[in-house]
C-alpha positions in Angstrom: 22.2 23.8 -144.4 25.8 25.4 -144.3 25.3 29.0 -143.0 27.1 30.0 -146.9 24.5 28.3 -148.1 21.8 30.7 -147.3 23.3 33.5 -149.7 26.5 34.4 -151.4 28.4 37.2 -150.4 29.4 39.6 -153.0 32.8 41.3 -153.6 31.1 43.9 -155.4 33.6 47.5 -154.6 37.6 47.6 -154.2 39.7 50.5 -153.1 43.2 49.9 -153.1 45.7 52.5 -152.0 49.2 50.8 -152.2 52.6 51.5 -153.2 52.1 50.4 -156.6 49.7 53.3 -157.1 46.5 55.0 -155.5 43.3 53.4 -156.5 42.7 50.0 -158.2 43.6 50.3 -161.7 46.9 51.8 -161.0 47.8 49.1 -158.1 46.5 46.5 -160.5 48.6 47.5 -163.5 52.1 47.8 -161.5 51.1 44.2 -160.0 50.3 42.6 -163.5 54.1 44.1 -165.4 55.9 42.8 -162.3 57.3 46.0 -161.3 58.6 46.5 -157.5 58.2 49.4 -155.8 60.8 49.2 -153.3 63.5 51.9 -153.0 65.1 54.4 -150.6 63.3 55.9 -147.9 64.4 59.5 -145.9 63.6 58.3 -142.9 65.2 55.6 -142.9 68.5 56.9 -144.7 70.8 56.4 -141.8 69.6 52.6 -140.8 71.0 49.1 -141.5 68.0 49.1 -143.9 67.1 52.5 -145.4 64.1 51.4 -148.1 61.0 50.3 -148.3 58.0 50.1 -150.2 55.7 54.0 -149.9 52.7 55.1 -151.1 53.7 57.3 -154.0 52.8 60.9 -154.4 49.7 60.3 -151.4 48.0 63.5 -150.6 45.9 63.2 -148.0 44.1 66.4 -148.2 43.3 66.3 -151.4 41.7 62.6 -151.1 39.9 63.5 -148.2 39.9 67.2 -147.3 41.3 69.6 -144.7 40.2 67.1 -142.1 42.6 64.5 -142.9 45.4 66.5 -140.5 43.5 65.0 -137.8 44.2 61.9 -138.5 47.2 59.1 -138.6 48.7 57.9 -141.8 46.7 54.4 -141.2 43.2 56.2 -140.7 44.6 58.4 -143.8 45.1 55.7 -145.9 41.4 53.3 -144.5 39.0 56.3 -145.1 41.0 57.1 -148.7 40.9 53.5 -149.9 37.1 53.1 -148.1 36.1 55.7 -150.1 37.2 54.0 -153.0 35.3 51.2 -152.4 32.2 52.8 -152.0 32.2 55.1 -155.2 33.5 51.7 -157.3 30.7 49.6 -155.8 28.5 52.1 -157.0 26.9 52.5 -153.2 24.1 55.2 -153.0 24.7 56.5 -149.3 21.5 58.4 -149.1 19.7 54.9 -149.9 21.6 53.0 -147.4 19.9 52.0 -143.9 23.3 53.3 -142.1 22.4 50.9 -139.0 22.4 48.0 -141.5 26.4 49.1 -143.0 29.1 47.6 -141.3 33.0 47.6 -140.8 35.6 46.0 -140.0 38.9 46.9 -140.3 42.5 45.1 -139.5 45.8 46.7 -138.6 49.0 45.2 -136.6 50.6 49.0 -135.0 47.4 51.1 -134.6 48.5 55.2 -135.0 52.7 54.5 -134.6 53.5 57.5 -135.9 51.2 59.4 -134.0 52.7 58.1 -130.8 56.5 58.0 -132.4 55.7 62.3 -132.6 53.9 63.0 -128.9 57.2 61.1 -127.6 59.2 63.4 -128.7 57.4 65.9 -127.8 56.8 64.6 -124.5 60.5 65.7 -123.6 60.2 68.9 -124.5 57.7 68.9 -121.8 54.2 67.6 -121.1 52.0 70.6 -122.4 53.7 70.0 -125.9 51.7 67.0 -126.3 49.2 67.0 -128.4 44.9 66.0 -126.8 44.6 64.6 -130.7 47.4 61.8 -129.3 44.9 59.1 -128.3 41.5 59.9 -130.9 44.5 59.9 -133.8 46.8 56.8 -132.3 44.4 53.6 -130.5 44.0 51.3 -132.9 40.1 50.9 -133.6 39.9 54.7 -134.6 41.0 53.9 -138.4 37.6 51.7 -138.4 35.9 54.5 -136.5 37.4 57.3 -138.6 35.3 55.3 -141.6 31.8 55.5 -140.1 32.5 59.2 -139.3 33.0 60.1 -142.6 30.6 58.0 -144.3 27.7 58.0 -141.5 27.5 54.3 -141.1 25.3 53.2 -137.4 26.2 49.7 -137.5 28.8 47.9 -135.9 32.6 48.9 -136.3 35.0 46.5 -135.3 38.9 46.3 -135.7 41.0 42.8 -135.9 44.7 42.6 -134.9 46.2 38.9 -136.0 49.1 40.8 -136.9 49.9 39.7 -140.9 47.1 38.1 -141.0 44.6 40.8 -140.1 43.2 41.8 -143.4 42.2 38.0 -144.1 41.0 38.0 -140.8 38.7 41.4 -141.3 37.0 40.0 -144.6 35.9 36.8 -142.1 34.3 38.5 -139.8 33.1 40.6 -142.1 31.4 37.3 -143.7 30.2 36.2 -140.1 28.2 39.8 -140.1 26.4 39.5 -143.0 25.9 35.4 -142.4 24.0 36.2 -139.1 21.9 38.8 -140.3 23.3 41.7 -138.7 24.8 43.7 -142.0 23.4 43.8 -145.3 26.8 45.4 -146.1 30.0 45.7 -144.6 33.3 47.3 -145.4 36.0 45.4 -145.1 39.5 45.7 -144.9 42.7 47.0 -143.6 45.8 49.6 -143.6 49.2 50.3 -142.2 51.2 52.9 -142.0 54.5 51.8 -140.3 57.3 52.6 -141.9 59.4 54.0 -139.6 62.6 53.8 -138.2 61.8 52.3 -135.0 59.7 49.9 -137.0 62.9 49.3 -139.3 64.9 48.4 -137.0 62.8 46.6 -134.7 62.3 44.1 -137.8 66.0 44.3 -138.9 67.0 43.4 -135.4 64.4 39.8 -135.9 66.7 39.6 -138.8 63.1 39.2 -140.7 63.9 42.2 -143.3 65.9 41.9 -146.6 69.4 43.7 -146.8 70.0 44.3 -150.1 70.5 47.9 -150.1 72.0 47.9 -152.9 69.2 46.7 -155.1 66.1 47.2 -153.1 64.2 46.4 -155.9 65.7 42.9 -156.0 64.8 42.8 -152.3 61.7 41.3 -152.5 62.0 37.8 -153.5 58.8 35.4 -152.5 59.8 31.5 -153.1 63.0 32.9 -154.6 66.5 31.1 -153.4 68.1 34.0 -152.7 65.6 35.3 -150.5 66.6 37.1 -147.2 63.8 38.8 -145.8 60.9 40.7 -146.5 60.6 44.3 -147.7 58.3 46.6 -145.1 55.7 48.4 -146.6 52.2 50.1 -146.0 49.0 50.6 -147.8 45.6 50.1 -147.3 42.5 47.7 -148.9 39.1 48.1 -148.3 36.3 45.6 -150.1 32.2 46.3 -149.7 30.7 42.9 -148.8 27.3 42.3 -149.4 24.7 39.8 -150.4 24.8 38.7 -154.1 21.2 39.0 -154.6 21.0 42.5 -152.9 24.1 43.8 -155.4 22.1 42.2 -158.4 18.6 44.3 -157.4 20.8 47.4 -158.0 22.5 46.8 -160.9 25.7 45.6 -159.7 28.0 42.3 -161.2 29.9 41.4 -158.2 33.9 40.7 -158.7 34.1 37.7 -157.0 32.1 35.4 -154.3 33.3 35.2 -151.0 32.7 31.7 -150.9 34.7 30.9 -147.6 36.7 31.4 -144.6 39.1 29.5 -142.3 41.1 30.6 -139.5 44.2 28.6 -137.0 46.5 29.5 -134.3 49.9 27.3 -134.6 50.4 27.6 -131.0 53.6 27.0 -131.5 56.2 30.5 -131.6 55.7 34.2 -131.5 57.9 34.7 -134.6 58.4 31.6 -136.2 55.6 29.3 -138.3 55.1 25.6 -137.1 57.8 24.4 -139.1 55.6 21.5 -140.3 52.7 24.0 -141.5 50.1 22.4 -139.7 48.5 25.6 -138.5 48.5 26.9 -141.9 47.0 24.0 -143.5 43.9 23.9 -141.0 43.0 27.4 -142.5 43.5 26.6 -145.8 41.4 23.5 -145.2 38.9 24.9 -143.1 38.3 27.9 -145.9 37.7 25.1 -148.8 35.1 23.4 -146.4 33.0 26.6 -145.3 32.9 27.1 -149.2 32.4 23.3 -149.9 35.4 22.6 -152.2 37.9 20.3 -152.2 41.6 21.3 -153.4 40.9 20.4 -156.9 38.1 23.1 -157.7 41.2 25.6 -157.0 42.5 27.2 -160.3 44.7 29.7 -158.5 46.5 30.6 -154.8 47.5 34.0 -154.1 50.5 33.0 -151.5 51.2 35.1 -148.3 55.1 34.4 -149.8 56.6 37.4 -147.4 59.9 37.0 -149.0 61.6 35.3 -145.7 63.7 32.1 -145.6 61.3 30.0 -143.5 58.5 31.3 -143.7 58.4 31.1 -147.7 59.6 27.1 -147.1 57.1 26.5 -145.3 54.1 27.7 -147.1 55.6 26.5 -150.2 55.5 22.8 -148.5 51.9 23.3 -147.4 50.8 24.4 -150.7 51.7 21.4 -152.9 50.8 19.1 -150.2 46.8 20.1 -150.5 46.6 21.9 -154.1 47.4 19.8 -157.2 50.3 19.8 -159.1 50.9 22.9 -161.2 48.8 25.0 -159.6 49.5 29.1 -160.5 50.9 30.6 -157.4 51.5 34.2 -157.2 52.9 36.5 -154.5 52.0 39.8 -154.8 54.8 41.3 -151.6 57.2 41.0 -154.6 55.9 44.0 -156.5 54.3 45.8 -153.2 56.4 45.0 -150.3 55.3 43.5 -147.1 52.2 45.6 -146.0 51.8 43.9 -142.8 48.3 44.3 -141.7 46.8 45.3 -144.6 48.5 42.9 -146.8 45.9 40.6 -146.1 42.8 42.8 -147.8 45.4 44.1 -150.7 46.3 40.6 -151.6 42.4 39.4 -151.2 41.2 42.3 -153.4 43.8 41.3 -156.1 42.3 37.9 -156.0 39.0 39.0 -156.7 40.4 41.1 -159.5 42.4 38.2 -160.9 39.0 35.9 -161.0 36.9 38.8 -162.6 39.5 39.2 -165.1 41.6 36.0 -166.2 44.6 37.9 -165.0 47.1 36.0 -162.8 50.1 38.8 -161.7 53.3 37.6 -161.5 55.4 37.5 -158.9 58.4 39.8 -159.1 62.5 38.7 -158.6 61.7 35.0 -158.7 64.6 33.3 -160.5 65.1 29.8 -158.7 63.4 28.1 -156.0 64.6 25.3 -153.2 65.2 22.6 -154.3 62.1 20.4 -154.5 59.9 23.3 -153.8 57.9 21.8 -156.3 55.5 25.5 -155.9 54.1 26.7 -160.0 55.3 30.4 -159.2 53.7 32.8 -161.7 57.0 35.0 -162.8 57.9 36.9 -165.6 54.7 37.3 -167.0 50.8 37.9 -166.2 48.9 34.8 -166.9 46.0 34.6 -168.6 43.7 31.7 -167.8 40.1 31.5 -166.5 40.0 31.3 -162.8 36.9 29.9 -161.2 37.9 29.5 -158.1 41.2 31.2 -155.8 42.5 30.6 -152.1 44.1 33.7 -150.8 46.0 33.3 -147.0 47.7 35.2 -144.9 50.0 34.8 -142.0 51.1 36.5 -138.9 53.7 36.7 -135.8 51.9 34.7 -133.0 50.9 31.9 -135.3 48.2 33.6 -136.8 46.4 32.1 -139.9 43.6 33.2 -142.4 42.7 32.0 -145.5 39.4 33.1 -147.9 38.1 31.4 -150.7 37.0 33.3 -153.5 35.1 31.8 -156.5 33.4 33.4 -159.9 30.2 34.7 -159.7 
């Protein structure tokens, strides 16, 4: 018997905090009218590339209390979004066995701006540095920050495949509950890292878009006039949990987490194997844990960051294993790249899309290559029913996740 087998797991609470809105519905109804959120950015103002994607009108203080100036922007936005999650999933924490609550979180920088302000205040002299710098800045403490504040005693783990961390969170997060050691586990991710060393670190790859002019139009997944992504940041946080256990309670789950596949191309830090294979042994791998072939797949929610390769590439190893016609949508065109946390925004999206008949379109696509042959979802939601989705994600250092989701 396949380990999936035993039980499903249950996508049963979403908290999305993105720059299409704060909370689900809002995120959700920016996503499905196409709308980018891309625009000019203070920081940034005096950079090659001065916009981005931002959380809009995000007050920490009032989503999580006076506490929340003790912590990074990324642990800001996890605990905000977790939250979320909870109070959707309609979780009674005084029920819970906290040693049986999980999480596991995924982010690419950790606390960057943290660290961006104790350097400069490191050269006004070392006293000026704040003892918060490493509880606020390491890289597990947005995960940590969670249990804290909801009083969870099980494990707490944090992922870094780069892009593909979020995908890669909601796997493990699947492992957890497969072997027995979670009965629910929060699972996600968040960034917070847009900033001008960030900016310019990208700009200098030559991986961000330049249209300053239109950064709405920036954004462009599978688009021929593509020229680089759009940074963003955000967070995504799912609860997890076995189907039967939501069911006992009361609760329809969203989606099944039905599957789970992960690759290394071992091929570039940067750059994708141009031939996709690492990207297809995800996607493959995913559809077996869940024990589907291509053809159950109604829907693929692409990774599609908007860059000249990268987009070619996945667009190649999606009609070589889906069938022809397949919706695609790529949801970086309304959001932005959200690096590590695009991963759980994109998978939460996916669950939404099955619970609802609701495919989002992707925003600025006009044209694609030549004999892209990719069904890109533009213009327009689409309204179909969706039994079962492959969501993947993909990250600098040949990093590749993928999930299967499927209807209830």
């Amino acid at each position: 018997m396949r380990p999936s087998e035993q039980f499903d797991v249950a996508v049963t609470g979403i908290g999305l905090i993105t720059p299409a809105g704060i909370g689900t519905e809002q995120t959700w109804e920016t996503l499905c009218e196409g709308t980018p959120t891309a625009g000019p950015v203070d920081v940034l103002a005096d950079l090659p590339v001065p916009f981005a994607s931002t959380v809009p009108d995000f007050a920490p203080a009032a989503l999580i209390g006076p506490g929340a100036r003790r912590l990074d922007r990324f642990s800001q936005l996890a605990v905000a979004a977790a939250r979320q999650a909870v109070d959707d999933a309609a979780l009674d924490r005084e029920a819970w066995v906290p040693n049986r609550v999980g999480v596991v979180l995924g982010n690419g920088f950790g606390g960057l701006d943290t660290w961006g302000q104790q350097f400069e205040r490191l050269a006004r002299g070392a006293r000026y540095v704040s003892p918060l710098t490493v509880p606020m800045a390491i890289s597990n403490i947005a995960a940590a920050q969670i249990t804290i504040d909801l009083g969870i005693g099980g494990p707490s783990l944090t992922v870094s495949t780069a892009c593909a961390a979020g995908a890669t969170a909601l796997g493990v997060s699947v492992d957890l509950l497969r072997a027995g050691r979670c009965d629910t586990v929060i699972a996600g991710a968040a960034e917070a890292a847009v900033l001008p060393v960030t900016a310019t670190a990208f700009d200098r790859l030559h991986a961000l878009s330049r249209r300053a002019d239109d950064p709405s139009a920036a954004s462009r997944p599978f688009d021929r006039e593509r020229d680089g992504f759009v940074l963003g940041e955000g967070a995504g946080v799912l609860i997890l949990e076995r189907r039967e256990q939501a069911l006992a309670r009361g609760r329809s789950p969203y989606a099944v987490l039905a599957g789970f596949g992960a690759s290394s191309d071992a091929h570039h830090p940067t750059d994708p194997d141009p031939g996709g294979a690492g990207m297809r042994r995800a996607v493959e791998e995913a559809l077996r844990d869940a024990d589907l072939c291509p053809q159950d797949i109604a829907h693929v929610n692409a990774h599609a960051s908007s860059t000249p390769t990268g987009d070619a590439v996945e667009a190649r190893m999606i009609t070589e294993i889906f069938p022809d016609g397949i919706p695609v949508t790529a949801n970086k065109g309304v959001l932005g790249h959200l690096l590590g946390a695009a991963g759980a925004v994109e998978a939460a999206v996916t669950a939404l899309s099955i619970s609802r008949g609701i495919v989002p379109p992707s925003a600025n696509f006009g044209v694609a290559d030549p004999g892209s042959g990719v069904n890109v979802v533009h213009g327009r939601a689409l309204r179909r029913p969706i039994p079962a989705a492959v969501s993947h994600s993909f990250g600098f250092g040949g990093h590749n996740a993928a999930i299967v989701l499927v209807r209830p």
